[in-house]
C-alpha positions, 0 to 999 in steps of 0.5 A, a space after each residue: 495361089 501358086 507354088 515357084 520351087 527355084 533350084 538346081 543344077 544337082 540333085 542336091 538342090 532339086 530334090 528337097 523341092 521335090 519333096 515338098 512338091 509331093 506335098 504340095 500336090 496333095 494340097 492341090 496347089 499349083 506348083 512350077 519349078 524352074 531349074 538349071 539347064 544341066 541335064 540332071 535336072 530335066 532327067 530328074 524332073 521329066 519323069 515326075 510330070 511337074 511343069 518346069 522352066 529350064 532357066 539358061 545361067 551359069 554359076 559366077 562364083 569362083 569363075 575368071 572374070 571374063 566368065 562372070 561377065 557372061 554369067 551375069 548378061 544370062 542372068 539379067 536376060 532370064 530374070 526379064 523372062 522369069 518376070 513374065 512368069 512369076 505372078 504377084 500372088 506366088 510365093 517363091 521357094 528358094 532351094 540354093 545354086 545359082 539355078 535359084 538366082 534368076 528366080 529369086 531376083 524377079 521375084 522381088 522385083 515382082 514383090 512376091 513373097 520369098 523363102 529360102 532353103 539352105 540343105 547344108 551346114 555353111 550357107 550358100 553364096 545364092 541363099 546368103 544373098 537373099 536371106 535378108 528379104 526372105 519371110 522365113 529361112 529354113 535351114 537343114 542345120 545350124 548354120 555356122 557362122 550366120 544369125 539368122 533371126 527369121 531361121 526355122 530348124 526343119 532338117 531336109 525334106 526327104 522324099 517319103 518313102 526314104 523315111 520308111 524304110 525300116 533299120 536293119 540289124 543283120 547284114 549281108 554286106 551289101 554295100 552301096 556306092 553313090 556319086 551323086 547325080 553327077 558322079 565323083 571321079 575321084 570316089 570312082 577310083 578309090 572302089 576300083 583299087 579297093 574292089 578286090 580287097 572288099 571282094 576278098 571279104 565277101 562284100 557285094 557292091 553296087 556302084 553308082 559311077 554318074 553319067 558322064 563317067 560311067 564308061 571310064 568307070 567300066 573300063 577300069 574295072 576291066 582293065 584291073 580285074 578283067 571283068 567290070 560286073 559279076 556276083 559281087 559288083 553292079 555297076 549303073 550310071 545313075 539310080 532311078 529309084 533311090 528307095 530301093 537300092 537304100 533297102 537293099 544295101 546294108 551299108 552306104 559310100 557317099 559324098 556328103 551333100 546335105 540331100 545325101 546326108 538326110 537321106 542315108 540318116 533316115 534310110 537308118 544305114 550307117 556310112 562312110 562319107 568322102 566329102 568333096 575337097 573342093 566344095 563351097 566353104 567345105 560344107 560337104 565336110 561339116 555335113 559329115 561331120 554332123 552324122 560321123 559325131 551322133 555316131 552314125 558311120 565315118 567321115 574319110 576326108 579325101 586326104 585320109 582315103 586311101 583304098 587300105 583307110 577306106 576297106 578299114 571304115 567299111 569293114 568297122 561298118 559291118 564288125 559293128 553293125 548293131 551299135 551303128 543300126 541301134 544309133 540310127 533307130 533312135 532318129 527323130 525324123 523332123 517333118 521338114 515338108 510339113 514344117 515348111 508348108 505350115 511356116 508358108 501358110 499351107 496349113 
């Protein structure tokens, strides 16, 4: 039996896969993800030496007409090729994006079994789509809006050694900056126009800008302040190992994709979340929401963001510490892995 991980096109969507991937390695069961030809997907995966398929589509939702035409003949064109890969006797776990599409499709018409993962609090437009002929749909939230009879509540998957990591009740103001796998252009501007005030309070920062907007990212620094790194700021395109970079920070900035929201959650620090306006059915914002409401840290639309907004929910963050780090001690973990796998029959 085999294991296809369907999914990607950003870190939010793989890395649940990978997650469970872990475990499924330790039940020796053969596992294939087939992913997005994004390159965050192939520098996630490469290194982790799961075979996967690069699949060549593009999302449709959102897209000018003439744009929709063309994603649909890639998609058809891949769901041919997936046919050819896909087996009878595999069961296919959807993770959401349109990177899970192609799978999705020729596994039904494969007739395989299909589940679905929806990480985030409004279902996506992939996974709404193939909720009807899933066996079981796992969602990291209730999802709003939605009935969904065959609906597991398991959380996010989350890499194990994220669940580890112990609750601080003491800071050192370490602050940790992240974009996401792609980066965010617009959290990138808001740390450079803030960055003297939170120097001023004695606040050490390590900024993670994304890739493609690294170098924009330095050069701002340099021009507002004449430096781009120092005692109190590192500045990287991308964090290999998020494990570490979570204990060391006292403190998080991040958008809210549900793989973030989790992670952050049972890394136990409190954050301010800066949803991404433009997400799907705003689902960033409700992600937040669900952590800022059990009292976890803030959620600073990108409307109420201003650096003067924003220095203020960081420093409440560390004037507060305690009552935040006592709150996120208390988290029960849910198992989300264990409880996917056990619902796929791996027992």
């Amino acid at each position: 039996m085999r294991v296809v991980l369907a999914g990607g096109g950003t870190g939010g969507h793989l890395y649940p896969g990978i997650a469970i991937a872990e475990k499924l390695e330790r039940k020796k069961v053969d596992i294939i993800f087939m992913v997005s030809d994004r390159a965050v997907d192939s520098k996630i995966l490469s290194p982790l030496h799961y075979p996967f398929i690069v699949q060549h589509v593009t999302p449709v939702k959102g897209k000018g007409f003439l744009y929709k035409i063309k994603s649909f003949s890639k998609l058809s064109v891949q769901v041919l090729k997936n046919m050819k890969i896909i087996k009878r006797s595999d069961k296919v776990l959807l993770l959401g994006g349109f990177a899970s599409a192609a799978a999705g499709l020729a596994a039904l018409l494969k007739r395989c079994e299909i589940y679905v993962h929806e990480q985030n609090s409004v279902m996506g437009f992939a996974n709404r789509f193939f909720v009807k002929f899933a066996k079981k749909v796992f969602v990291s939230f209730e999802i709003k809006n939605m009935e969904i009879p065959e609906a597991v509540l398991t959380g996010n998957p989350v890499r194990e050694g994220i669940a580890e990591i112990e609750p601080k009740y003491e800071h050192s103001r370490h602050l940790l900056v992240l974009g996401g796998s792609q980066g965010s252009r617009f959290i990138n501007r808001l740390m450079i126009e803030s960055f003297e005030q939170l120097k001023k309070e004695g606040i050490e920062i390590k900024h993670q800008t994304g890739s493609m907007l690294y170098n924009e990212t330095v050069d701002g620094y340099k021009s507002k302040y004449g430096v781009s790194e120092g005692e109190n700021l590192e500045i990287t395109d991308y964090v290999n190992d998020i494990q570490d970079v979570l204990k060391w920070s006292d403190a998080v900035v991040s958008r809210a994709g549900s793989g973030s929201v989790y992670e952050i959650m049972y890394a136990k620090r409190p954050a301010v979340f800066i949803p991404l306006k433009l997400a799907a059915d705003n689902h960033q914002y409700f992600n937040a929401k669900f952590f800022e409401e059990h009292g976890y840290g803030y959620v600073l639309t990108e409307d109420e963001a201003t650096p003067e907004n924003f220095c203020k929910k960081i420093m409440s963050l560390f004037e507060n510490y305690n009552d935040f780090s006592r709150k996120l001690a208390s988290v029960k973990r849910l198992n989300a892995s264990e409880i996917i796998l056990s619902e796929m029959g791996f027992v």
